[in-house]
C-alpha positions in Angstrom: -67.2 48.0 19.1 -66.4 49.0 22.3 -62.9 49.3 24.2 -62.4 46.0 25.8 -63.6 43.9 22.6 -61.3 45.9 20.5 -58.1 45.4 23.0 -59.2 41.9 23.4 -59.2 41.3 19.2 -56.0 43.4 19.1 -54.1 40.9 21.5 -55.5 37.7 19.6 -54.3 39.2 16.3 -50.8 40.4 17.7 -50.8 36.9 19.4 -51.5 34.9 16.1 -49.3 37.1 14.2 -46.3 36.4 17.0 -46.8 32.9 17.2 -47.0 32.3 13.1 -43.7 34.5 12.8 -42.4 32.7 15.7 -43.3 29.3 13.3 -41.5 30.8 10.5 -38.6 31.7 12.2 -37.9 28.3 13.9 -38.9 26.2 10.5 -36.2 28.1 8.7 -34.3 28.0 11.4 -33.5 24.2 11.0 -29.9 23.1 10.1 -29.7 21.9 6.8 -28.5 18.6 6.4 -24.4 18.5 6.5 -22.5 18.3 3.5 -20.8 15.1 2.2 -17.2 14.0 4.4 -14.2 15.4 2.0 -12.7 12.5 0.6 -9.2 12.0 1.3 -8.5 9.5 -1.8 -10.6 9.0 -4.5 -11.3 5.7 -6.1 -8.0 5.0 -8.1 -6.1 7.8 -6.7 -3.0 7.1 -4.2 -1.7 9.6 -2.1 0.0 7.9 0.2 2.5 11.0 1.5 -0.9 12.1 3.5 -0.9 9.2 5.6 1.0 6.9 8.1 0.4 3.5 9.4 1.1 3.1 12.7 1.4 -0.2 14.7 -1.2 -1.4 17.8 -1.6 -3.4 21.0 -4.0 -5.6 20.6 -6.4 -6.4 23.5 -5.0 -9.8 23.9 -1.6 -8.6 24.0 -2.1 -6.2 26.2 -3.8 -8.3 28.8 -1.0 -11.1 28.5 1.4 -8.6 29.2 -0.2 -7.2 32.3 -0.9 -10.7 33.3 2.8 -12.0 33.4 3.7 -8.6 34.8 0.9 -9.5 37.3 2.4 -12.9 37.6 6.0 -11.8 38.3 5.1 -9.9 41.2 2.9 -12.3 42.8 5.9 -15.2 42.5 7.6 -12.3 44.9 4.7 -11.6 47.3 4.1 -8.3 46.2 0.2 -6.5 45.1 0.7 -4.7 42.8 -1.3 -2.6 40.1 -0.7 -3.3 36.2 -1.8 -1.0 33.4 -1.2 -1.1 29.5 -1.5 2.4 27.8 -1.5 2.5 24.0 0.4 4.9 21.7 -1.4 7.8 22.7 -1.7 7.1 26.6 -5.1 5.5 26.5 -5.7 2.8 29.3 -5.7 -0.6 27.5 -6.2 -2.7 30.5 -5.3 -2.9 33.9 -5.2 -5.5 36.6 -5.4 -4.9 40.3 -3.4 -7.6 42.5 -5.4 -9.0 44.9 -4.7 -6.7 48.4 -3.1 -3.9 46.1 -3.0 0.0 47.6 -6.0 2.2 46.3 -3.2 4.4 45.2 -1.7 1.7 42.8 -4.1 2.1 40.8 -3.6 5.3 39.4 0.2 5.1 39.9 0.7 2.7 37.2 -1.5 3.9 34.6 0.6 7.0 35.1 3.9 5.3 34.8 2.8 3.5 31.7 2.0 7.0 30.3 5.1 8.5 30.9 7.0 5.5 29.7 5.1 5.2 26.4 5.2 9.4 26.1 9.3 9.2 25.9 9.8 5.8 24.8 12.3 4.9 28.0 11.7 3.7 31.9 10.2 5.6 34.1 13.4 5.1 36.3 16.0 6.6 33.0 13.2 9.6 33.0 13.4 9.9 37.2 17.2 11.2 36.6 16.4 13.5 34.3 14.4 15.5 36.9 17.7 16.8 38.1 18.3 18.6 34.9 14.6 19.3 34.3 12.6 19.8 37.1 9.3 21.0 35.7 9.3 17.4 33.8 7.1 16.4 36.6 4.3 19.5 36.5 3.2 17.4 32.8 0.1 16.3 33.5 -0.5 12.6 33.8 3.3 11.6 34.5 5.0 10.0 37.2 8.5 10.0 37.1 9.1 7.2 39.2 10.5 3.4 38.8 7.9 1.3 37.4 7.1 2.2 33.9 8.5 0.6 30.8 7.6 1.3 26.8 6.8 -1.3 24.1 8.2 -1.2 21.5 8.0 -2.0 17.6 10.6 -1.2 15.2 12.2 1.2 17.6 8.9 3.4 18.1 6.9 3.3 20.5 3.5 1.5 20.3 2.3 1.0 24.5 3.5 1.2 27.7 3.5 -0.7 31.0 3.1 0.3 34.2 3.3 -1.5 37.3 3.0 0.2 41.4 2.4 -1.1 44.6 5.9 -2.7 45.5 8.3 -1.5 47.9 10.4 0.2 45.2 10.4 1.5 41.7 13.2 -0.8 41.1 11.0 -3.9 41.8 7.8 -2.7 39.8 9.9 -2.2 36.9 11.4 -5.8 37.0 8.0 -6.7 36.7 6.9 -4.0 34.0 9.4 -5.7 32.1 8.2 -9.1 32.8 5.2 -8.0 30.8 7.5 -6.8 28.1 9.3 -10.5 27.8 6.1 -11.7 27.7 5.1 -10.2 24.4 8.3 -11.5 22.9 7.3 -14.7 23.1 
């Protein structure tokens, strides 16, 4: 055999060998499948010290909410911006006014978040900046008028947040407005 067949044949055979090790490797590479979910409670067992029951908005509380708070503020002539945050500061719903500022938007869903976040107004949690003033560096907060928690049984289950009017004062009239509403 002469010098080129046998380097061509050597390649070939190094090639095969790399590409069926190559197969090997990847085939056992595969995850195998996951194992089962740990089950917190078996059948017949209760436990109930591991776990809490916690209270929601629905959806069609939420929007009725930031519809009357919507309401409110158009009975005064003001475009406003609603939002409804559940427990954990996730955006429920939210209602632009008709003519609204493009920075209402955001505004409210961050009152609402900061109102649910310490259970009180926005505007109780403004005058605590004097004592505080890094309270506003959280991320996601505005510690301005305008946001106002739900509550059930004392805890906080949502919050409302309303911008867009003149003052803080007026967007949390209507915040409450939404509040009122769910009382019905």
């Amino acid at each position: 055999m002469n010098t080129r067949t046998r380097v061509l044949t050597g390649t070939a055979l190094a090639l095969a060998l790399g590409a069926g090790t190559f197969g090997a490797v990847s085939a056992t590479a595969a995850p195998a499948s996951a194992p089962a979910a740990a089950v917190a409670k078996k059948d017949g067992e209760t436990n109930d010290k591991n776990f809490t029951t916690t209270k929601h908005l629905t959806i069609e509380a939420a929007t009725r909410a930031a519809q009357a708070s919507l309401e409110a503020a158009q009975k005064e002539n003001q475009k406003v911006t609603v939002a409804v945050v559940d427990r954990n500061g996730n955006t429920i719903v939210t209602l632009r006014g008709d003519g609204a500022g493009p920075q209402s938007y955001e505004s409210a869903q961050r009152k609402a978040f900061t109102a649910v976040s310490w259970n009180a107004p926005t505007s109780v949690l403004a005058g605590r900046l004097a004592q505080s003033p890094n309270l506003k560096d959280i991320p996601g907060t505005l510690f301005l008028g305008g946001g106002t928690p739900v509550q059930a049984d004392g805890a906080p289950v949502a919050g409302i947040g309303v911008a867009g009017a003149p003052s803080g004062d007026l967007d949390e009239k209507f915040a409450k407005a939404g509040v009122d509403a769910l009382a019905k």
